[in-house]
C-alpha positions as CSV (number, residue, x, y, z in Angstrom):
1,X,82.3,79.1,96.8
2,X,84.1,80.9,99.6
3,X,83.5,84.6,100.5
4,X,86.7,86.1,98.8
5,X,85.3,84.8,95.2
6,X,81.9,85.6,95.8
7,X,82.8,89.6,96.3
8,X,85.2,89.3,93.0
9,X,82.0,88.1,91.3
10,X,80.3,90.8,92.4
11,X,82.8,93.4,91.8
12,X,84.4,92.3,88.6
13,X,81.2,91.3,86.9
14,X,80.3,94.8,86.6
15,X,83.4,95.7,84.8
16,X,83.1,95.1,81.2
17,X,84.2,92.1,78.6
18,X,87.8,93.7,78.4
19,X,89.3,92.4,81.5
20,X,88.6,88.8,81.4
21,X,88.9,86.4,84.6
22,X,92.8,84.8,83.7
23,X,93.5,88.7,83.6
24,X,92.2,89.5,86.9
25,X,94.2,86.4,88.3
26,X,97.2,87.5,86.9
27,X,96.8,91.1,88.0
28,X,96.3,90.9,91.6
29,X,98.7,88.9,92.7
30,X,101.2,91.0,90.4
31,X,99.3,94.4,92.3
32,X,100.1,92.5,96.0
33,X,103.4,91.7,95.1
34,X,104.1,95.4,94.2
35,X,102.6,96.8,97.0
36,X,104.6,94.8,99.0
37,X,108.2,95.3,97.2
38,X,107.7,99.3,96.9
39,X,106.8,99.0,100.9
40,X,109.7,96.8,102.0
41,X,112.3,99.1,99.9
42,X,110.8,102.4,101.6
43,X,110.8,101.2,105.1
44,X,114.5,99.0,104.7
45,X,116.4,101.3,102.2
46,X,115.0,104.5,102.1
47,X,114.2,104.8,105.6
48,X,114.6,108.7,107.7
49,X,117.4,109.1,109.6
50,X,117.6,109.2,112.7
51,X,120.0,111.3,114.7
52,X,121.7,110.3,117.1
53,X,121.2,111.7,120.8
C-alpha cells in the first residue's frame, strides 16, 4: 500500500457510509481536473492587462 492510499484510508474512513470508495475515485480526479481548467482559463484568457510603457 503506498503512502497516498494509506492517508485516504485514514481520512475518508472517517467520513460516513454515504460517500463510498468508487465515489471518492470518481471525485477527485473530477475536483483536479477543475482546479486545473478554472486555473488555466484565469491565467490564459482572463489575464490583467498590462499597459504598455
Amino acid at each position: 500500500m503506498s503512502i497516498e492510499t494509506f492517508y485516504m484510508h485514514l481520512i475518508f474512513g472517517r467520513l460516513p457510509s454515504l460517500l463510498s470508495a468508487d465515489l471518492i475515485l470518481y471525485l477527485l480526479p473530477a475536483l483536479s481536473f477543475l482546479i486545473l481548467f478554472f486555473s488555466f482559463k484565469i491565467m490564459f484568457f482572463n489575464a490583467p492587462k498590462l499597459r504598455k510603457i
